[in-house]
BATI-821809 format. One record per residue (C-alpha): residue number from 1; x negated, y negated, z negated; residue in one letter. Coordinates in steps of 0.001 Angstrom, whole numbers, plus 500000, padded with zeros to 6 digits. Layout:
residues N
NUGU    n       X       Y       Z  res
NUGU  NUM       X       Y       Z    A
...
END
This chain:
residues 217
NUGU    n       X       Y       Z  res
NUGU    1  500000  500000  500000    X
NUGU    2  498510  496470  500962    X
NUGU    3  498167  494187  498230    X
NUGU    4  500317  491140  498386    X
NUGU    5  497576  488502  498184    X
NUGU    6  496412  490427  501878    X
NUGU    7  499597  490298  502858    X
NUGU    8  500456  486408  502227    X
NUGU    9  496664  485723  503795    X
NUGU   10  497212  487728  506958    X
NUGU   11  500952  485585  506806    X
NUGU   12  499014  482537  507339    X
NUGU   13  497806  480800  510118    X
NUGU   14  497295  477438  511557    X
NUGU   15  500665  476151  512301    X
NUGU   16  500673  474152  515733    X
NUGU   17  504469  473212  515783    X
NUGU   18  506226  471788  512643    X
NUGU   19  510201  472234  511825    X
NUGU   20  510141  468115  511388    X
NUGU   21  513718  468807  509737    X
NUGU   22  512935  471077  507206    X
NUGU   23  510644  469460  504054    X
NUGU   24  508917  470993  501345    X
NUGU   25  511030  470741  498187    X
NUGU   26  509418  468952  495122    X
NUGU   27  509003  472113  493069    X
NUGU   28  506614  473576  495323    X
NUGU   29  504955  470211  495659    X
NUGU   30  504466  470097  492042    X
NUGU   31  502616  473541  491857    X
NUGU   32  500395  472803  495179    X
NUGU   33  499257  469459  493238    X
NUGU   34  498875  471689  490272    X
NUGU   35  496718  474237  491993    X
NUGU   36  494382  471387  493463    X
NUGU   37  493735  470226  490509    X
NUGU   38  492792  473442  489134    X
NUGU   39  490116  473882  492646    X
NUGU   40  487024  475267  491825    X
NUGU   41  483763  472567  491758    X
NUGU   42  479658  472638  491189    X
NUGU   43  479363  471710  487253    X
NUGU   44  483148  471133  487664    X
NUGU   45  482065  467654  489044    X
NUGU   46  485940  467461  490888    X
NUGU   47  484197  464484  493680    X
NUGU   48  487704  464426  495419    X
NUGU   49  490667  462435  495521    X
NUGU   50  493549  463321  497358    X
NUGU   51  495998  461030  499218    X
NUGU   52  499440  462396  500590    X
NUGU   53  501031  460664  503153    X
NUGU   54  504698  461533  503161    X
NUGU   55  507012  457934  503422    X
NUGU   56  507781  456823  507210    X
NUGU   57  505636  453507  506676    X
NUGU   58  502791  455994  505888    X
NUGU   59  503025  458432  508631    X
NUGU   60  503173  455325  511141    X
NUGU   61  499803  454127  509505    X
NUGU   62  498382  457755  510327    X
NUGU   63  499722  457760  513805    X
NUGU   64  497811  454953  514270    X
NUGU   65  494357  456712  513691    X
NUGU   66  494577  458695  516726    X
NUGU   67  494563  456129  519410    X
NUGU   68  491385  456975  520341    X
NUGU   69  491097  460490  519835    X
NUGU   70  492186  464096  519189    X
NUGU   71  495792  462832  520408    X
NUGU   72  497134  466361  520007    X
NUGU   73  497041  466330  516222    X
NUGU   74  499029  463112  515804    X
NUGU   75  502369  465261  516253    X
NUGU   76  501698  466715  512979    X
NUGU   77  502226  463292  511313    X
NUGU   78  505592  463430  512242    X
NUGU   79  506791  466225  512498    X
NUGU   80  505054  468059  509207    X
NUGU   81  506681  467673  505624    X
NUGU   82  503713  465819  504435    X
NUGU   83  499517  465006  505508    X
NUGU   84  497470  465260  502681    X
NUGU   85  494300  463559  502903    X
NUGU   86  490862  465197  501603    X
NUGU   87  488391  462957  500412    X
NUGU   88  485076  462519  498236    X
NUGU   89  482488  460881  496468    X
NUGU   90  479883  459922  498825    X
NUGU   91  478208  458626  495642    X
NUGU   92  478748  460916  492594    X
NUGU   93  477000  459001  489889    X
NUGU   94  476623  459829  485524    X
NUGU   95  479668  457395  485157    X
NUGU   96  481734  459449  487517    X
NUGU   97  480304  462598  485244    X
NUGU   98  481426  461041  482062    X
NUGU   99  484798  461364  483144    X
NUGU  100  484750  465158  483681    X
NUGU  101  482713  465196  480218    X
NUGU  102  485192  463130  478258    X
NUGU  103  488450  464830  479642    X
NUGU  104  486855  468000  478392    X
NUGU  105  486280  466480  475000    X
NUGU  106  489994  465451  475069    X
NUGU  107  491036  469098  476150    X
NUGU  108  489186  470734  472887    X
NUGU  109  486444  472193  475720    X
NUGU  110  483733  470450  474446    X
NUGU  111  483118  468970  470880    X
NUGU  112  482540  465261  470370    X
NUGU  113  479432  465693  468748    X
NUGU  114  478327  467284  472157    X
NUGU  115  478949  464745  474147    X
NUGU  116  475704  463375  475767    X
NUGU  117  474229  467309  475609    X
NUGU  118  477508  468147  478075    X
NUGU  119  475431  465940  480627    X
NUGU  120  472865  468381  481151    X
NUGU  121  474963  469902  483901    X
NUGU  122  474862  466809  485501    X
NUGU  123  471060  467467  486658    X
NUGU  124  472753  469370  489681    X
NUGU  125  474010  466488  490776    X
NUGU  126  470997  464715  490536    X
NUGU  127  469120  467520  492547    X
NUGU  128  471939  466540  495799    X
NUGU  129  471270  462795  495541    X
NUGU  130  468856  461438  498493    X
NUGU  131  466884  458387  497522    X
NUGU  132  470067  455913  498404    X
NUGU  133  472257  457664  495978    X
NUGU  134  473909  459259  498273    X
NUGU  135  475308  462680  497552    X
NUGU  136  477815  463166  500786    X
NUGU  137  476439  466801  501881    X
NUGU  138  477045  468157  498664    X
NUGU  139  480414  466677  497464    X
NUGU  140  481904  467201  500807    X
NUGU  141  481265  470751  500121    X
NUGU  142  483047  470701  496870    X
NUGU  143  485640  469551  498916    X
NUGU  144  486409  472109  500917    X
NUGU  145  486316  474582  497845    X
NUGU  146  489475  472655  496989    X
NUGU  147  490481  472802  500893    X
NUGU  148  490750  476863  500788    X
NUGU  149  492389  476853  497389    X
NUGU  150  495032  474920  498683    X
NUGU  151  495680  477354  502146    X
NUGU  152  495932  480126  499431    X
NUGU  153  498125  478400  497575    X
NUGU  154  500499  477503  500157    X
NUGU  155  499908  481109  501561    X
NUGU  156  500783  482827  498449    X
NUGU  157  504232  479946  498430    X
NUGU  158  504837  480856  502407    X
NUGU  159  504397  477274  503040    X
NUGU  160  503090  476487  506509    X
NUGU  161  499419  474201  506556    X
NUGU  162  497409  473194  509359    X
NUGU  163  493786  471876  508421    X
NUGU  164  492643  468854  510391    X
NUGU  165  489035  468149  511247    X
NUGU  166  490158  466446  514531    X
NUGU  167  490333  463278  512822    X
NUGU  168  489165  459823  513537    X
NUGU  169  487287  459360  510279    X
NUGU  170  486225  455861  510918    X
NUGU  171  490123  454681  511558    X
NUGU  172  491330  457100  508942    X
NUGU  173  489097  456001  506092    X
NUGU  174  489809  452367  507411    X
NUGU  175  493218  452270  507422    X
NUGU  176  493617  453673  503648    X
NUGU  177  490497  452189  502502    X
NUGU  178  492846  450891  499489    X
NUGU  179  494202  454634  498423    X
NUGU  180  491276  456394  499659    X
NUGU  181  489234  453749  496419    X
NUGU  182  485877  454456  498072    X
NUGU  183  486302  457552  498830    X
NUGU  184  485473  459194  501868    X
NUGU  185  488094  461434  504027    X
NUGU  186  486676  464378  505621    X
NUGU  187  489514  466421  506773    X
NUGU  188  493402  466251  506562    X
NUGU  189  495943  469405  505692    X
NUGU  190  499554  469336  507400    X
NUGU  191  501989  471297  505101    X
NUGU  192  505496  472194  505869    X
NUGU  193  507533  474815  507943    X
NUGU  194  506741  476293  511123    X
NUGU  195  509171  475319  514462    X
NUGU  196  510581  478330  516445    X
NUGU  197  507899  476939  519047    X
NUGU  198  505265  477905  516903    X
NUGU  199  503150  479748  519104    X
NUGU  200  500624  480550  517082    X
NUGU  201  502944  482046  514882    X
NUGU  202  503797  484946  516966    X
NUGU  203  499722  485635  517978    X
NUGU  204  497916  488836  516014    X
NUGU  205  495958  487459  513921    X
NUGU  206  492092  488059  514769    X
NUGU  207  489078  488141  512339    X
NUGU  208  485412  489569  512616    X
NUGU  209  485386  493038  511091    X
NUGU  210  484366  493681  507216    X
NUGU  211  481332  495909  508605    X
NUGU  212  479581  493023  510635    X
NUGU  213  479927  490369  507956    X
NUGU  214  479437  492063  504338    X
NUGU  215  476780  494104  503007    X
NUGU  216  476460  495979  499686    X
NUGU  217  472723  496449  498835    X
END
């Protein structure tokens, strides 16, 4: 018997049509937010910030980004229940550490006393910062950590996603400079239901075999 989780991950794939009149309700919306707050991070550093763009003045914002490029993404905006935007810290600094530090003083994880030894984890982050302070490469890949947590999620929920690299980043991370608060978006994720013209929907789905990409040694 095949265990549900491979069942709901061999369920998903990357929706290319969008039911535009069928919306995620706000009790699933509640537990995706939940779980991508939960995501996984190095030193549990959480770089992200995530802005979703649901209200008709924010869709026409979005639509706006692809003027210039990868046209054949901008249906999404419309037509999905929601676009959440994925973005980071390009420059994950001690202060933005303290944060993570004192919320886990607040949740009883770490003691008060322990404080400024909690920010001995923070030398990872040091070790990913170039000699501008910038630490892009490695909080984009925190990131995406928080990226596949949320396809599972929405797997597990049968909610429909579709990730987005085909972005304009420049116009994107221009146009919500204000919500994005510095932060950088790398990739977008359309959620919602899958149209009857779904094509992609009724393909088998196709992966490289266990034997060619895992070893046991």
């Amino acid at each position: 018997m095949t265990h549900q989780i491979i069942k709901d991950l061999n369920w998903r794939h990357s929706t290319k049509k969008y039911n535009a009149n069928k919306k995620v309700s706000k009790e699933d919306l509640t537990i995706i937010y939940e779980a991508m707050r939960l995501s996984a991070s190095s030193i549990n550093s959480q770089p992200w910030r995530f802005v979703v763009i649901k209200s008709k003045t924010a869709r026409m914002r979005m639509s706006q980004t692809f003027a210039h490029k990868f046209e054949f993404n901008e249906p999404h905006v419309g037509e999905s229940s929601a676009i959440i935007l994925f973005a980071h810290n390009p420059e994950y600094k001690r202060e933005n550490y303290a944060e993570v530090v004192d919320k886990g003083i607040e949740d009883g994880r770490t003691k008060p006393e322990n404080r400024e030894e909690a920010f001995g984890s923070f030398f990872f982050a040091e070790l990913n910062t170039d000699e501008n302070g910038n630490t892009s490469p490695w909080t984009k890949a925190q990131l995406y950590l928080a990226l596949g947590n949320t396809l599972h999620t929405l797997a597990r929920l049968k909610i429909d996603s579709t990730p987005i690299e085909g972005l304009d980043i420049d116009l994107v991370n221009q146009e919500f400079k204000k919500e994005l608060g510095g932060y950088q978006c790398e990739v977008a994720l359309a959620i919602g239901y899958q149209h009857t013209q779904d094509y992609n929907a009724k393909l088998t789905k196709s992966r490289r075999s266990l034997e060619s990409i895992l070893f046991e040694i």
